[in-house]
Backbone as CSV, one residue per row, in Angstrom:
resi,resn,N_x,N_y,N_z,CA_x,CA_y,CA_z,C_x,C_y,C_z
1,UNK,-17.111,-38.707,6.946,-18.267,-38.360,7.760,-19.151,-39.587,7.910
2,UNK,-19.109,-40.484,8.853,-19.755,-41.385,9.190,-21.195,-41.251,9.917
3,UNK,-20.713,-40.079,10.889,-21.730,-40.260,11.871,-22.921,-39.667,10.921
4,UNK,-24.042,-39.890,11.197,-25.484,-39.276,10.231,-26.190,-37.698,10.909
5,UNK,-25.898,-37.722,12.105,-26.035,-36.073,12.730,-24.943,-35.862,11.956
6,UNK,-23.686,-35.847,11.779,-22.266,-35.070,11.464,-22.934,-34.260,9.930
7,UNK,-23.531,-35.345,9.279,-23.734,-35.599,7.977,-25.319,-34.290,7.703
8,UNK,-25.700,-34.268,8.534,-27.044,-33.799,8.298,-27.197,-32.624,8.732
9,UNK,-26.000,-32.354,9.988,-25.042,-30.824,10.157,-24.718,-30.035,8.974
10,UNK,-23.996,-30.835,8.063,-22.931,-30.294,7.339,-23.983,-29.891,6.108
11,UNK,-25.313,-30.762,6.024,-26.178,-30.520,4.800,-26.458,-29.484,4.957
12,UNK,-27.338,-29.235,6.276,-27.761,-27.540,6.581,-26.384,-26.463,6.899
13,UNK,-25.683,-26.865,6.521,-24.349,-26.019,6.665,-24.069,-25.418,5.479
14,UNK,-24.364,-26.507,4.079,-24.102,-26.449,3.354,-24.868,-25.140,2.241
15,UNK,-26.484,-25.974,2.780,-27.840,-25.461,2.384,-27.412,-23.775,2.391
16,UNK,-27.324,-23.344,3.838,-27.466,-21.751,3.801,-26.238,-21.155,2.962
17,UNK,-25.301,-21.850,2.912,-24.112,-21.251,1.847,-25.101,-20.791,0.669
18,UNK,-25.249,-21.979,0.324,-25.904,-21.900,-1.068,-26.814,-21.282,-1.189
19,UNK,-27.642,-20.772,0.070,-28.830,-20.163,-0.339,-28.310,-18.406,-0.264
20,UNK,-27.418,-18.411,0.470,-26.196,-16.675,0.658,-26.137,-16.737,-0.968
21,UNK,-25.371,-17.503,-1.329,-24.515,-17.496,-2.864,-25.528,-17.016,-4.018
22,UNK,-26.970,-17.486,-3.680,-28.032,-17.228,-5.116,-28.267,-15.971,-4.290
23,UNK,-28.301,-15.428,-3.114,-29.140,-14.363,-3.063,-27.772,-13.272,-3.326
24,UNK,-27.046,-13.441,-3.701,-25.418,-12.985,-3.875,-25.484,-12.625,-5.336
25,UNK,-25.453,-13.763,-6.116,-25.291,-13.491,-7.626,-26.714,-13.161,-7.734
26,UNK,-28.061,-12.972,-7.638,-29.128,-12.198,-7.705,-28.540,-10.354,-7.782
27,UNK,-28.500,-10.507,-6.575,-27.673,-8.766,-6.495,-26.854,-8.509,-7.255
28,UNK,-25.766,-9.103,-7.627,-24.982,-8.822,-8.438,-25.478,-8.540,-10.090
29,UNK,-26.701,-9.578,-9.967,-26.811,-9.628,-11.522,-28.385,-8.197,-11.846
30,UNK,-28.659,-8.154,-10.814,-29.589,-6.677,-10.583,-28.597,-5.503,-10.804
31,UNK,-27.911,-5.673,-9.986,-27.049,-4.275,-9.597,-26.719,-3.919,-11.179
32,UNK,-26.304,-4.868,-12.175,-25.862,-4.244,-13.429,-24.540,-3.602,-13.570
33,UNK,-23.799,-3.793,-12.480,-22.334,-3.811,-12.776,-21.639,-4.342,-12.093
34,UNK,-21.920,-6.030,-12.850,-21.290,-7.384,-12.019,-19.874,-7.628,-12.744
35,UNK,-18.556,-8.167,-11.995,-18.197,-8.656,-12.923,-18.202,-10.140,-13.421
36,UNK,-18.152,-10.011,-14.309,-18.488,-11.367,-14.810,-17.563,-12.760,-14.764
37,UNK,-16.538,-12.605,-14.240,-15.567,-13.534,-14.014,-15.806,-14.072,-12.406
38,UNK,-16.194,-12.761,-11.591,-16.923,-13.286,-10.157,-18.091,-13.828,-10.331
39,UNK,-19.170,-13.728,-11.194,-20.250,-14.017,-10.941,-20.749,-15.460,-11.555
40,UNK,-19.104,-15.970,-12.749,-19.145,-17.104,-12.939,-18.132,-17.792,-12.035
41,UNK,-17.662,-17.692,-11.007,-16.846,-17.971,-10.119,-18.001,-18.598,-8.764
42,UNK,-18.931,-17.368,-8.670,-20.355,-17.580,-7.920,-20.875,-18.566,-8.067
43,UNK,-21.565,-19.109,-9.216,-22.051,-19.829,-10.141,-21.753,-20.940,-9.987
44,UNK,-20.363,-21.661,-10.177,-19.898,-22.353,-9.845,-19.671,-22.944,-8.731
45,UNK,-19.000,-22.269,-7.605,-19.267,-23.102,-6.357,-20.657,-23.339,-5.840
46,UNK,-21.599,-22.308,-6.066,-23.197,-22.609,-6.334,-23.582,-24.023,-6.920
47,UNK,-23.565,-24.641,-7.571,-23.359,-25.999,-8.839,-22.436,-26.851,-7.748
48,UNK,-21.668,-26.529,-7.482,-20.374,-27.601,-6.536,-21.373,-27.833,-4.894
49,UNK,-21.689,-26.963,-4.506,-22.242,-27.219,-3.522,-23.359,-27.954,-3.375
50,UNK,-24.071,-27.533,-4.482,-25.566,-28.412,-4.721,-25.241,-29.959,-4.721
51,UNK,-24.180,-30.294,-5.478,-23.501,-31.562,-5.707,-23.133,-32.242,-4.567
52,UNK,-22.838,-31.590,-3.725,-21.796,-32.072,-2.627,-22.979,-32.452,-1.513
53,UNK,-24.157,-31.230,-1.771,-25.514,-31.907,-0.642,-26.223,-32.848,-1.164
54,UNK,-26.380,-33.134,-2.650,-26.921,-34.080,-3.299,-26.024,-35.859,-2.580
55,UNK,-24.639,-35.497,-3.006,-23.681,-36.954,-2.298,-24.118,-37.177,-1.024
56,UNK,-24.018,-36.007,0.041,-24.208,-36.146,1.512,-25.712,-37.012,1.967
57,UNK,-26.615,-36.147,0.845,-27.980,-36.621,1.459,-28.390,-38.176,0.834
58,UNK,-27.620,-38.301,-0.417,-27.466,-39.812,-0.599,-26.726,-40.887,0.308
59,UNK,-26.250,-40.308,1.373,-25.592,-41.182,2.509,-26.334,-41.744,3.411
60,UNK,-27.447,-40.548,3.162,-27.865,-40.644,4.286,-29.285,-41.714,3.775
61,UNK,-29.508,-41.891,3.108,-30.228,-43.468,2.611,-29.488,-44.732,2.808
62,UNK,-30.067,-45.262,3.129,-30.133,-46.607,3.566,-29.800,-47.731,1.987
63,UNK,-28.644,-48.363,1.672,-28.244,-49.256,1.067,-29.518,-50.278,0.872
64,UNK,-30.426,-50.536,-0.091,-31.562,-51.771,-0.603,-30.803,-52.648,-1.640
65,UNK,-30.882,-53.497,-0.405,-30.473,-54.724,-1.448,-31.038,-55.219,-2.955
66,UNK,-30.664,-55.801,-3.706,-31.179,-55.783,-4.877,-31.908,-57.031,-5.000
C-alpha cells in the first residue's frame, strides 16, 4: 500500500471493524452466555487489528532524518 489515500482508506476500514468487534464482545460478555473460546477468538483479532492500524498510521508519517 503505497498510495497514502489507499492507506488512510484501509485505516477507517479497519477502525469500524474494530469498533463492530468491542461492541460484539461487550454483548457477548453482558449477555452471560458467551462462549469463551469465541470471545477469546474476538479478542484477539481485536489486538491484531489495533496493531495493523497502529503500522498503517505509522506510514503515514513522514521519515525525520536523524
Amino acid at each position: 500500500m503505497k498510495n497514502e489515500e489507499e492507506i488512510r482508506r484501509r485505516i477507517i476500514e479497519l477502525d469500524v471493524e474494530h469498533r463492530d468487534l468491542d461492541a460484539v464482545i461487550e454483548m457477548l460478555t453482558r449477555d452471560g452466555h458467551h462462549d469463551q473460546l469465541q470471545l477469546r477468538r474476538l479478542k484477539k483479532r481485536k489486538l491484531q487489528l489495533k496493531d495493523y492500524i497502529t503500522l498503517l498510521k505509522m506510514q503515514l508519517v513522514p521519515d525525520v532524518p536523524a
